[in-house]
C-alpha positions as CSV (number, residue, x, y, z in Angstrom):
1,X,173.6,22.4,84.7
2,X,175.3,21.8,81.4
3,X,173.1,18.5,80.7
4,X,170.2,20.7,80.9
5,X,170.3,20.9,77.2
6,X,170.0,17.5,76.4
7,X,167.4,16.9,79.0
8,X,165.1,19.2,77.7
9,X,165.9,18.4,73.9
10,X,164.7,15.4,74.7
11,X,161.4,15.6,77.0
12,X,160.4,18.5,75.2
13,X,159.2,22.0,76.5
14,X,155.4,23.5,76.9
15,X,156.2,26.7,73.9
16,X,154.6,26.5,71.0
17,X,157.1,26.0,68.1
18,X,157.8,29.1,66.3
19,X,155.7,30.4,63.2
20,X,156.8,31.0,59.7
21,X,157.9,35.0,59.4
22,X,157.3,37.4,56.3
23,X,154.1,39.2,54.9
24,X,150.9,38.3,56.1
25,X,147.9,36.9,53.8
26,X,146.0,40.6,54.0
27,X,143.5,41.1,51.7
28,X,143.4,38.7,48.5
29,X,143.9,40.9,45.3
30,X,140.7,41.9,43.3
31,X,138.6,41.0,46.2
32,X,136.0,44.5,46.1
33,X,136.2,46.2,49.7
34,X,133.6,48.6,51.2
35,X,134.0,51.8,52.2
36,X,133.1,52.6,56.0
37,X,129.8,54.6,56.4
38,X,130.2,58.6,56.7
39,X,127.0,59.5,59.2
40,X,125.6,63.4,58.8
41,X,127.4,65.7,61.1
42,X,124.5,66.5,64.4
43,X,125.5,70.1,65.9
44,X,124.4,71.7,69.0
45,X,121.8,74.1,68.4
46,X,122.1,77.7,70.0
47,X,121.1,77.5,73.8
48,X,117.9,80.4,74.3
49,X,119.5,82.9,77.1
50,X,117.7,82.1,80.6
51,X,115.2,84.5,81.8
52,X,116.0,86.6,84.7
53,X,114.2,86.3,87.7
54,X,112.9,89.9,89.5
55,X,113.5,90.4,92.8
56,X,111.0,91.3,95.8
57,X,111.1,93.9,97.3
């Protein structure tokens, strides 16, 4: 169980080696960015009251 290290160091394992840490890329400075697109508001409009029906007699 102890060799275990040395087995693997040598035949290698199937990870992916690790990546480099710290601040990401982002956005490149004075590249122009869009705002997003602000669409109109649609309200309901006012439901008409149903008409009652009148019973038979």
């Amino acid at each position: 169980a102890q060799a275990m290290g040395g087995v693997f160091a040598a035949i290698g394992t199937p990870t992916s080696p690790p990546k480099p840490r710290g601040k990401s890329l982002g956005w490149t400075p004075g590249k122009a960015r869009n705002r997003k697109i602000r669409y109109p508001i649609v309200k309901k409009t006012a439901s008409k009251p149903r008409k009652e029906e009148q019973k038979s007699a």
